[in-house]
DSSP file (Angstrom, degrees, kcal/mol; ACC not computed):
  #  RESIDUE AA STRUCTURE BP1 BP2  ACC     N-H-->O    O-->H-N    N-H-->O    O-->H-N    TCO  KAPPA ALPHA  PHI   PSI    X-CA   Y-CA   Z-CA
    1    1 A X              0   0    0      0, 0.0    28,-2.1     0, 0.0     2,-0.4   0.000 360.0 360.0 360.0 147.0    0.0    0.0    0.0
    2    2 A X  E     -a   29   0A   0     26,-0.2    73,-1.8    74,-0.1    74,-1.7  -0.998 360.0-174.6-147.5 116.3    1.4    3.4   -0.8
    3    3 A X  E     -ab  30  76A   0     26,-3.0    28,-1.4    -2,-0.4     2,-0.7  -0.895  12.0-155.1-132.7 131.3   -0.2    6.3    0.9
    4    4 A X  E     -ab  31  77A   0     72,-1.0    74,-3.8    -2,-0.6     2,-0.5  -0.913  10.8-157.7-107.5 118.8    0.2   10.4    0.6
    5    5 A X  E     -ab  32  78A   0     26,-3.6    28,-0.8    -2,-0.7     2,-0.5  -0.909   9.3-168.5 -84.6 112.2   -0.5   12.3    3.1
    6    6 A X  E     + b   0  79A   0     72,-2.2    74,-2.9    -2,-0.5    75,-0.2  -0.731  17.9 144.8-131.3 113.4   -1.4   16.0    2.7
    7    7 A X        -     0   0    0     -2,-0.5    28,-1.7    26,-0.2    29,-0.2  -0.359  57.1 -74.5-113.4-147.8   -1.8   18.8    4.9
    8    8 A X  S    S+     0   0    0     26,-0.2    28,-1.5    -2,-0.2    26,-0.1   0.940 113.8   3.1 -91.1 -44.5   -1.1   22.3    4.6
    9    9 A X  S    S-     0   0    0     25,-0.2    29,-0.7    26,-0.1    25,-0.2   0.618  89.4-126.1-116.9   0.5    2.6   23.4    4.9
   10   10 A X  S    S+     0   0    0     23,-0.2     5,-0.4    27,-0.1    55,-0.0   0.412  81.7 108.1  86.2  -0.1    3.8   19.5    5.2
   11   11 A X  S    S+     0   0    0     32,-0.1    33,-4.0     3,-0.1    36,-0.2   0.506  84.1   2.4 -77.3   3.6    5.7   20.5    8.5
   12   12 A X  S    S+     0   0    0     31,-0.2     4,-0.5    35,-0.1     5,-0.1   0.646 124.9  30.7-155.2 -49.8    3.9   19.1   11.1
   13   13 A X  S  > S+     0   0    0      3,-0.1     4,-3.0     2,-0.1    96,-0.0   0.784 116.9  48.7 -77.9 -45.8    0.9   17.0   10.8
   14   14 A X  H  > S+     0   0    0      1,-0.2     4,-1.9     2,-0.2     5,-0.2   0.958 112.7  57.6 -86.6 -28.1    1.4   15.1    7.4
   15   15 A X  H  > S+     0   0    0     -5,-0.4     4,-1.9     2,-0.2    -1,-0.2   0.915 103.1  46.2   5.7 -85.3    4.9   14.3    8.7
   16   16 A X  H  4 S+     0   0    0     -4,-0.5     4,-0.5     1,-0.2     5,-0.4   0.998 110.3  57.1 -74.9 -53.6    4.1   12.7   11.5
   17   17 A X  H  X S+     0   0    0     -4,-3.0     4,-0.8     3,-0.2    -1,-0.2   0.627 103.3  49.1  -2.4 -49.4    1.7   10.8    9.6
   18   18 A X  H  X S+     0   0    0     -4,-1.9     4,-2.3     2,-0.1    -2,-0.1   0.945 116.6  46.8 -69.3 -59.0    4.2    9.3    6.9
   19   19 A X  H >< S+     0   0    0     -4,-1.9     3,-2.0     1,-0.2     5,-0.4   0.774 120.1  41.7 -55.0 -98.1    6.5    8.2   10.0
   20   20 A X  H 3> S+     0   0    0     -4,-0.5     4,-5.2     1,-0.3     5,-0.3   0.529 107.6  57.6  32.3 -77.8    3.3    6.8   11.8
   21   21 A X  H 3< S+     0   0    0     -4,-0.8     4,-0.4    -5,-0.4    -1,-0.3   0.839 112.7  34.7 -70.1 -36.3    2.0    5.5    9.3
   22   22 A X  T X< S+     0   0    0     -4,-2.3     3,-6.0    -3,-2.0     6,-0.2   0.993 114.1  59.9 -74.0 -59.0    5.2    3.0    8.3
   23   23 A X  T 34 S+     0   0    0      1,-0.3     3,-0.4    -4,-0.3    -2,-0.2   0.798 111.5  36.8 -18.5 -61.6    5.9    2.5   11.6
   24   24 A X  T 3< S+     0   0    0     -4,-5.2    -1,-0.3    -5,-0.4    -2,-0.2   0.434 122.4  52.1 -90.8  28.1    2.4    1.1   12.1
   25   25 A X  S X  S-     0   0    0     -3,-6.0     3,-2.7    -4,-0.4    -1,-0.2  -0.429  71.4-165.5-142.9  62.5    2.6   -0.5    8.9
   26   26 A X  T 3  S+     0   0    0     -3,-0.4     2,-0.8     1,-0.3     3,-0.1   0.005  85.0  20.0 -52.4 147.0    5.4   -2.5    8.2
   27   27 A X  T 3  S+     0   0    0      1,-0.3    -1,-0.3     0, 0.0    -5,-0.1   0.089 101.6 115.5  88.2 -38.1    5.7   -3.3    4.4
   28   28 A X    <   -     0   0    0     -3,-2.7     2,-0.4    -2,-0.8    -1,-0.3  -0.404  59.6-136.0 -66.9 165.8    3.3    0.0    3.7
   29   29 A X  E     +a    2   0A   0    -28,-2.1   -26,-3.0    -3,-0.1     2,-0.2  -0.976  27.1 174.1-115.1 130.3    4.7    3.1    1.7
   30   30 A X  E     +a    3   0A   0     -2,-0.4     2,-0.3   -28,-0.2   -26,-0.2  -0.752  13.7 166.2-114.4 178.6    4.2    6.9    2.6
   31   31 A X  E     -a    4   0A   0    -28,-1.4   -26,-3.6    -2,-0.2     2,-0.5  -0.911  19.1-131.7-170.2 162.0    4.9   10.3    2.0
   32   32 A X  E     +a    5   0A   0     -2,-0.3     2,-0.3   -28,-0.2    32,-0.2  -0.932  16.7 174.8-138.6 142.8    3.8   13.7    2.7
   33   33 A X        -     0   0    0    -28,-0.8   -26,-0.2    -2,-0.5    32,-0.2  -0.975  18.5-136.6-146.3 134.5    3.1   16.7    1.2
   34   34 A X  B     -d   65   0B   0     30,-1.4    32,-0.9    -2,-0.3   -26,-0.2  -0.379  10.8-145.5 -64.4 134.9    1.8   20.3    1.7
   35   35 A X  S    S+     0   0    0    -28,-1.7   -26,-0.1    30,-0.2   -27,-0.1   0.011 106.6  14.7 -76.7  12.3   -0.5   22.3   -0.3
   36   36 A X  S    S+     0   0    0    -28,-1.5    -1,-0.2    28,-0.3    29,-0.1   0.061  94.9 163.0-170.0  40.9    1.0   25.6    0.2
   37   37 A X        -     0   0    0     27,-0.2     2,-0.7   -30,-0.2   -27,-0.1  -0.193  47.1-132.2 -45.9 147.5    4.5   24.1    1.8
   38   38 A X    >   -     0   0    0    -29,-0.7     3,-1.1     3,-0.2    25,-0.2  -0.953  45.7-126.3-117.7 103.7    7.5   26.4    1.9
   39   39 A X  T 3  S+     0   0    0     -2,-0.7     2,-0.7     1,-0.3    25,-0.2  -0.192  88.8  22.7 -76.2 165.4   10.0   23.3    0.1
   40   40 A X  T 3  S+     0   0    0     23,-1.6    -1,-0.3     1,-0.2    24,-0.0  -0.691  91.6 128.3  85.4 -48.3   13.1   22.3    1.8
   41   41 A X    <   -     0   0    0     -3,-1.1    22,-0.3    -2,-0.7    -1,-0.2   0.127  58.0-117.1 -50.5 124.1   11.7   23.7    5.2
   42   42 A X        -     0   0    0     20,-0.2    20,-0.2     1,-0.1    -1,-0.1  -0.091  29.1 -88.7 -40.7 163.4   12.0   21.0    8.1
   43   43 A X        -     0   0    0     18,-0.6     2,-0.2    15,-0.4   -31,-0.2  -0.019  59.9 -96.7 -81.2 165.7    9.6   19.5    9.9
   44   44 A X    >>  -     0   0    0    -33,-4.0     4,-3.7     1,-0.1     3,-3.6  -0.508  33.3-112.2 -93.9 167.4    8.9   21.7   13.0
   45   45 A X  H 3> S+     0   0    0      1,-0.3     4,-1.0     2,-0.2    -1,-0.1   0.434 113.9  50.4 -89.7  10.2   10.5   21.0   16.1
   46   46 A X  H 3> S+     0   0    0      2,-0.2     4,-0.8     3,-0.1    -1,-0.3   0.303 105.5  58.3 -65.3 -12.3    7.8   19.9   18.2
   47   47 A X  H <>>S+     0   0    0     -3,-3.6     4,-2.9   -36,-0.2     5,-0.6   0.712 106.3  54.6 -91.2 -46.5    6.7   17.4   15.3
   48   48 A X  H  X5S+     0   0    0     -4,-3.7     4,-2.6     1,-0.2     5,-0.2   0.894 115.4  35.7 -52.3 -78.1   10.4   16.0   15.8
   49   49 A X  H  X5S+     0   0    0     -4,-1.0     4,-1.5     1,-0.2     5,-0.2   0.838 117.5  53.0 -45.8 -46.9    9.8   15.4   19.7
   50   50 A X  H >X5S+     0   0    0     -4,-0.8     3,-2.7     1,-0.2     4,-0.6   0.972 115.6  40.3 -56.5 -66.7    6.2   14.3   19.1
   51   51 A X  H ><>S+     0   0    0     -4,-2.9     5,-1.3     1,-0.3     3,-1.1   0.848 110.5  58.0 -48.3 -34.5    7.4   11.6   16.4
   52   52 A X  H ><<S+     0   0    0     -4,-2.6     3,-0.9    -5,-0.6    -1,-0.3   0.799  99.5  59.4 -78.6  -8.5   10.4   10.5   18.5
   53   53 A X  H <<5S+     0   0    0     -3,-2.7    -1,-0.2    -4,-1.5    -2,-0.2   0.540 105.8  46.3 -82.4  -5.5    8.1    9.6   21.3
   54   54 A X  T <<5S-     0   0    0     -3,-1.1    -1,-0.3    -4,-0.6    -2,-0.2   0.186 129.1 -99.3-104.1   8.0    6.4    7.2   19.0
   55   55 A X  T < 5S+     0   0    0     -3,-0.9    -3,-0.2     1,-0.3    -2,-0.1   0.404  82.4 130.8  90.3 -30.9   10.1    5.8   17.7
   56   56 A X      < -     0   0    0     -5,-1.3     2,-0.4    -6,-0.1    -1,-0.3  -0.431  51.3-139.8 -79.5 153.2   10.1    7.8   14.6
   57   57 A X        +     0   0    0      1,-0.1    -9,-0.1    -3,-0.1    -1,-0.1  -0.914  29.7 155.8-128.4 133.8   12.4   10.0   13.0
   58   58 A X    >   +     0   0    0     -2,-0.4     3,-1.8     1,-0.1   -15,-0.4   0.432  44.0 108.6-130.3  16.3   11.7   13.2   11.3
   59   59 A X  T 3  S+     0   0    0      1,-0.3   -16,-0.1   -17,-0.1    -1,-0.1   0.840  86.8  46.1 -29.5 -44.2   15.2   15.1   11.4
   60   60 A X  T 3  S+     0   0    0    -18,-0.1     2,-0.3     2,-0.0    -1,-0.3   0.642  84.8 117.9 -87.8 -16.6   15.6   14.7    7.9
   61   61 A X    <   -     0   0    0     -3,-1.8   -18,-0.6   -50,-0.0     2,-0.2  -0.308  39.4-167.4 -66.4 120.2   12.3   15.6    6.5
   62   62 A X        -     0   0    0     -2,-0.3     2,-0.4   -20,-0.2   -21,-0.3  -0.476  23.8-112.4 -79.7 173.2   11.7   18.5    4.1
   63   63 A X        +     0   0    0    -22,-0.3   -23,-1.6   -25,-0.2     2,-0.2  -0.787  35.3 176.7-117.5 145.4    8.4   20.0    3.1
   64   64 A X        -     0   0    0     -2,-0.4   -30,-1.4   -32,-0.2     2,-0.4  -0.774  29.7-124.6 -90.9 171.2    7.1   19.8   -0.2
   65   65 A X  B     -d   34   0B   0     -2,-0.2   -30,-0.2   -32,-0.2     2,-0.1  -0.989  44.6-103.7-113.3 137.8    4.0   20.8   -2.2
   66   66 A X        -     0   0    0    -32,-0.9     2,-0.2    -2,-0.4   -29,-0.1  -0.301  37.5-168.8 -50.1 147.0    2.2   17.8   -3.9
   67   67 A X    >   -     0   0    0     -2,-0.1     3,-0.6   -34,-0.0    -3,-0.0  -0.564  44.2 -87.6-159.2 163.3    2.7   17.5   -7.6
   68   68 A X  T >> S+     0   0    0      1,-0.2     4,-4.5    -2,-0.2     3,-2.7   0.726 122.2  59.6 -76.7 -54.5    0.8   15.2  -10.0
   69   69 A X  H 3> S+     0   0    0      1,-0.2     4,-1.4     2,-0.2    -1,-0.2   0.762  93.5  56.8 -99.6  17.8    3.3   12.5   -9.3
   70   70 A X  H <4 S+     0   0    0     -3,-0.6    -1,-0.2     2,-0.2    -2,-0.2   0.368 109.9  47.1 -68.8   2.0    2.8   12.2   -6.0
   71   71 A X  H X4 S+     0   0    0     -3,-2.7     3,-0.7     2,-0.2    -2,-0.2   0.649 110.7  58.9-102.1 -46.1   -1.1   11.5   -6.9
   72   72 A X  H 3< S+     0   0    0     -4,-4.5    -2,-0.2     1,-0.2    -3,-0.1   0.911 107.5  40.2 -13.5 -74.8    0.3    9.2   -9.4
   73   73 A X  T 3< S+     0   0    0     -4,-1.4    -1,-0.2    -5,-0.2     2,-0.2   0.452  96.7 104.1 -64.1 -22.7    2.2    7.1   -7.0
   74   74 A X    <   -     0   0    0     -3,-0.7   -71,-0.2    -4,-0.1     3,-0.1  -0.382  49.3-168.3 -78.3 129.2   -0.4    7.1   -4.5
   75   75 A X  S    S-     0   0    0    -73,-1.8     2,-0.2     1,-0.5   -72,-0.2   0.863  88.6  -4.5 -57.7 -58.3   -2.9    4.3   -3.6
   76   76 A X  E     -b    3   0A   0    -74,-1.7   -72,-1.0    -3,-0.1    -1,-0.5  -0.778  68.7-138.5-128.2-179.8   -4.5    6.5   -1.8
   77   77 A X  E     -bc   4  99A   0     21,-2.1    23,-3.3    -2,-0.2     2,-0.9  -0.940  16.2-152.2-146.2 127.5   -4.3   10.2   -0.6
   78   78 A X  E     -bc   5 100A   0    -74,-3.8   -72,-2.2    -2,-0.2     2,-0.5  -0.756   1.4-154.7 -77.9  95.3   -5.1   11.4    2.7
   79   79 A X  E     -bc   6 101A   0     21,-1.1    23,-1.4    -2,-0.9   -72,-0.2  -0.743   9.1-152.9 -65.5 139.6   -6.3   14.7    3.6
   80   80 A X  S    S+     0   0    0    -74,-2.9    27,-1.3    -2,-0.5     2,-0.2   0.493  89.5  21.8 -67.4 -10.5   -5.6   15.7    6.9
   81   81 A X  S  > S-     0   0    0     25,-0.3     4,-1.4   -75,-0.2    21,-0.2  -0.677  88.6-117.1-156.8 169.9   -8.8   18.2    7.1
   82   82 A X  T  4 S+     0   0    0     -2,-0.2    -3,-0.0     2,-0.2    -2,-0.0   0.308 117.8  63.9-105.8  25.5  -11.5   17.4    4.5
   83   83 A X  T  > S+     0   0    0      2,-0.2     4,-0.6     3,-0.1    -1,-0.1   0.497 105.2  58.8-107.5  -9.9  -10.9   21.3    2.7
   84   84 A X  H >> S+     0   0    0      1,-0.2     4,-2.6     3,-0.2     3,-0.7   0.966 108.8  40.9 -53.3 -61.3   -7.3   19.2    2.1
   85   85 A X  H 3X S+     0   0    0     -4,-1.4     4,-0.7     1,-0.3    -1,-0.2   0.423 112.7  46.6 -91.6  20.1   -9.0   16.8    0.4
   86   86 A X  H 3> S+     0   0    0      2,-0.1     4,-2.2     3,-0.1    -1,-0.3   0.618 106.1  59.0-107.6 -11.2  -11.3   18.5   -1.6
   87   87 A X  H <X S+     0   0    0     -3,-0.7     4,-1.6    -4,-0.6    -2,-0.2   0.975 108.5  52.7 -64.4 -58.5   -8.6   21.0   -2.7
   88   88 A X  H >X S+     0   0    0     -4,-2.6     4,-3.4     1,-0.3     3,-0.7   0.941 107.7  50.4 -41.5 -58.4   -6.8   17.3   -4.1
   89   89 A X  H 3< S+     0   0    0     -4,-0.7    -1,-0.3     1,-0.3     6,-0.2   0.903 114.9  42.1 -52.6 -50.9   -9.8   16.5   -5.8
   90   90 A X  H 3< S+     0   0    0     -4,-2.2     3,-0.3     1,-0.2    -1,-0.3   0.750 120.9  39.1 -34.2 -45.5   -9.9   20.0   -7.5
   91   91 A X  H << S+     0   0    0     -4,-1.6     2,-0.3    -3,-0.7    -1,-0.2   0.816 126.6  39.3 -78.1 -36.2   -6.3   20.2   -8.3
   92   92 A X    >X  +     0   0    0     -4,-3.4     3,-2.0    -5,-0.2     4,-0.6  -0.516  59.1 155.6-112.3  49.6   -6.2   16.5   -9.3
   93   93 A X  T 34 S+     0   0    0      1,-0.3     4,-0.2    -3,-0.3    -1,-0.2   0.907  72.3  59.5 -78.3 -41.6   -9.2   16.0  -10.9
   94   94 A X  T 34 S+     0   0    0      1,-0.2    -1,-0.3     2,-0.1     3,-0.1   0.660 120.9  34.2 -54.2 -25.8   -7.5   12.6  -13.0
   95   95 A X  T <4 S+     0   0    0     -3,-2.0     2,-2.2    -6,-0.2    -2,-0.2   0.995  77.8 115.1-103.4 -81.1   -6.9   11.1   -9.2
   96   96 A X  S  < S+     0   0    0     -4,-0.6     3,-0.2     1,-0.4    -2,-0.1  -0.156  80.3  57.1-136.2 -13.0  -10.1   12.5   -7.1
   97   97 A X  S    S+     0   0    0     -2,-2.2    -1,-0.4     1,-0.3    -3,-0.1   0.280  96.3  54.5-111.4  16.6  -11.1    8.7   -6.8
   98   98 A X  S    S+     0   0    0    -22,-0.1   -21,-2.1     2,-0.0     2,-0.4   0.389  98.1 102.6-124.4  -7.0   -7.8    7.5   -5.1
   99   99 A X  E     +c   77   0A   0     -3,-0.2   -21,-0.2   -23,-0.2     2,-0.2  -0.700  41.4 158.1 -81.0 133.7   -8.7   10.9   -1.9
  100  100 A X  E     -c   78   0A   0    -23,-3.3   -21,-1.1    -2,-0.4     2,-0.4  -0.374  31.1-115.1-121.2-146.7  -10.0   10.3    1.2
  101  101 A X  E     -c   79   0A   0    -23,-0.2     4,-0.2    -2,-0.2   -21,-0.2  -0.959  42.5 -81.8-146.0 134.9  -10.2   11.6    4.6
  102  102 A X    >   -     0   0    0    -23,-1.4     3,-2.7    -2,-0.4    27,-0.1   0.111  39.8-125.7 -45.4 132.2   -9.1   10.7    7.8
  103  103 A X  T 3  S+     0   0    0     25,-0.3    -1,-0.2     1,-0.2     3,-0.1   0.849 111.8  33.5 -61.5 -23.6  -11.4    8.1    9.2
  104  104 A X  T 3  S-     0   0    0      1,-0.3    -1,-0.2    20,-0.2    -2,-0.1  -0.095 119.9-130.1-111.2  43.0  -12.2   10.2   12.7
  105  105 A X    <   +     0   0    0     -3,-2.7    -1,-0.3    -4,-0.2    -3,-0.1   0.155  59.6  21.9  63.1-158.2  -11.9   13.4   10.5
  106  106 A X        -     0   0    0     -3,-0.1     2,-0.3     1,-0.1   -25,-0.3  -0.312  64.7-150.5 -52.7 133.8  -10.4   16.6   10.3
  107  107 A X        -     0   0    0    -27,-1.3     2,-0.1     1,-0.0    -1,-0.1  -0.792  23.4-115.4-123.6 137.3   -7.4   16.4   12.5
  108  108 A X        -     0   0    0     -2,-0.3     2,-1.1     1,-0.1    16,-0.0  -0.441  25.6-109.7 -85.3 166.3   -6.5   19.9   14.1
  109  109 A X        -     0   0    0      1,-0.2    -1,-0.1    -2,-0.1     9,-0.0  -0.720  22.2-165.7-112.3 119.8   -3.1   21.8   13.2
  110  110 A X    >   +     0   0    0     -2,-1.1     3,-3.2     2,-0.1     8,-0.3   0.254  41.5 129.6 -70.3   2.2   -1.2   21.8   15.9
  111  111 A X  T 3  S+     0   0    0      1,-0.3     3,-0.1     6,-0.1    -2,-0.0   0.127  74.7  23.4 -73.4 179.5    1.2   24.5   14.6
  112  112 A X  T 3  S+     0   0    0      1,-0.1    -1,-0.3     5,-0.0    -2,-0.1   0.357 107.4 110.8  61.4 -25.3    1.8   27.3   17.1
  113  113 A X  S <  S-     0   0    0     -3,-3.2     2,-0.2     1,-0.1    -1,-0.1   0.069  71.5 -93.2 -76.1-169.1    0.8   24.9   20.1
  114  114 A X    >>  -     0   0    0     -3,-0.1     3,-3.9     1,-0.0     4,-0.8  -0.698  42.2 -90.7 -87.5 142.8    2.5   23.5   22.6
  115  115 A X  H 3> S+     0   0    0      1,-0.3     4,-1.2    -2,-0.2     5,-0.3   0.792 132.1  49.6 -21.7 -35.3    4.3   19.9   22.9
  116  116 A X  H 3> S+     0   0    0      2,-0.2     4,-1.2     3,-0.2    -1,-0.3   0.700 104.0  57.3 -99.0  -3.9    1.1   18.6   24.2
  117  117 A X  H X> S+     0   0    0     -3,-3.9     4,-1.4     2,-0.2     3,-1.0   0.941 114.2  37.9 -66.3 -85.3   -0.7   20.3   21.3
  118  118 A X  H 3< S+     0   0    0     -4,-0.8    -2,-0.2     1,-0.3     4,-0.2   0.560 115.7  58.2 -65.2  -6.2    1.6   18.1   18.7
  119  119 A X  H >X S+     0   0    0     -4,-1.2     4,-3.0    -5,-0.3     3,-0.5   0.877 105.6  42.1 -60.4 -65.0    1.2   15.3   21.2
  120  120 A X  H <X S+     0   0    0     -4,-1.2     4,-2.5    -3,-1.0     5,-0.2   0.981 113.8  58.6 -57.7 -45.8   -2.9   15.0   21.2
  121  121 A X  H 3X S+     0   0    0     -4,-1.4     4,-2.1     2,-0.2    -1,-0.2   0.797 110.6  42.4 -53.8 -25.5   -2.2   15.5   17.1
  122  122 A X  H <> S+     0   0    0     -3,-0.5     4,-0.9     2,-0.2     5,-0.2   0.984 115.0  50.2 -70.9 -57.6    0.1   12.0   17.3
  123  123 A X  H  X S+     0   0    0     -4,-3.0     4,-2.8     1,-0.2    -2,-0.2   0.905 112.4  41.8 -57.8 -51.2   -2.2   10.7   19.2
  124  124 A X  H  < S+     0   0    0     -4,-2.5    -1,-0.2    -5,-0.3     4,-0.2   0.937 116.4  49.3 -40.0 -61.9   -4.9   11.6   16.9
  125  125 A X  H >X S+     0   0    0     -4,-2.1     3,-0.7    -5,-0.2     4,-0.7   0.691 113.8  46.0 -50.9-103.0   -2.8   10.6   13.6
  126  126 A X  H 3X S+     0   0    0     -4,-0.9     4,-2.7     1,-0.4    -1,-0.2   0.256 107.6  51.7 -73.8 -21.6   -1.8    7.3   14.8
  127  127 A X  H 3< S+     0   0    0     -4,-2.8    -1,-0.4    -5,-0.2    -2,-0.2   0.300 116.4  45.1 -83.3  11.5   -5.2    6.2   16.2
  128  128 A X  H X4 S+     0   0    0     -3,-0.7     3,-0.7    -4,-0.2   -25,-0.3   0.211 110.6  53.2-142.8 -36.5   -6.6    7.2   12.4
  129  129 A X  H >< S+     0   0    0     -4,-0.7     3,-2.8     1,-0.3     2,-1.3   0.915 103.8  61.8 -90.1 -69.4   -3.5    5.3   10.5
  130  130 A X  T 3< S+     0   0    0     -4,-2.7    -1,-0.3     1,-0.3    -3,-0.1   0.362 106.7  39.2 -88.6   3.0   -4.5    2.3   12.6
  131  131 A X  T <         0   0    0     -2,-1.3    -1,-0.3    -3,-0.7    -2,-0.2   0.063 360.0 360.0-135.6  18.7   -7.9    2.0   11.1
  132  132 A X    <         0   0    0     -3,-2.8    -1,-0.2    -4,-0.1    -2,-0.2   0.524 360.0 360.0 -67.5 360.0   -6.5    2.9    7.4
């Protein structure tokens, strides 16, 4: 299985999401990508601590924006909010049947918050990848 995940600036939610998501999915593939991402940027540094407390590493991560062949490549594609994924469908119209939404919905963005903001957001993701 090969899964995109997509928020908004790819630094913090859909992140922790890709790492998640292999973590609780051995054998699956992810990635993540932003719809208005500032590329290169790293992931923010509360997304690092949040992830490393689940065993995952996001040191290395850069932001992107989602491109045509990341809809390609996809099995599926996750919005993190459902105005993600109806922006996919728009953009992507040739895809729109491979977007979904997170199964216990719009996941909030933790950015600005506190560790225990990007903590309840982990929590959130990971309990939502387990029922992918």
């Amino acid at each position: 299985m090969k899964i995109l995940f997509v928020c908004t600036g790819n630094t913090c939610r859909s992140p922790m999401a890709e790492v998640l998501c292999v973590a609780l999915h051995p054998g699956w593939e992810a990635r993540s990508r932003g719809v208005a991402a500032y590329e290169g940027v790293g992931a923010s540094a509360l997304a690092v601590r949040a992830a490393n407390e689940h065993g995952c590493d996001l040191t290395a991560h850069q932001a992107a924006n989602v491109q045509e062949r990341d809809m390609e490549w996809a099995d599926i594609a996750v919005g993190l909010t459902m105005a993600h994924s109806a922006l996919l469908r728009t953009l992507f119209r040739e895809y729109s049947h491979k977007v979904r939404e997170m199964p216990g919905g719009d996941v909030p963005d933790p950015i600005y918050g506190t560790l225990d903001d990007y903590r309840i957001c982990a929590k959130l993701l990971k309990e939502d990848i387990e029922k992918l």
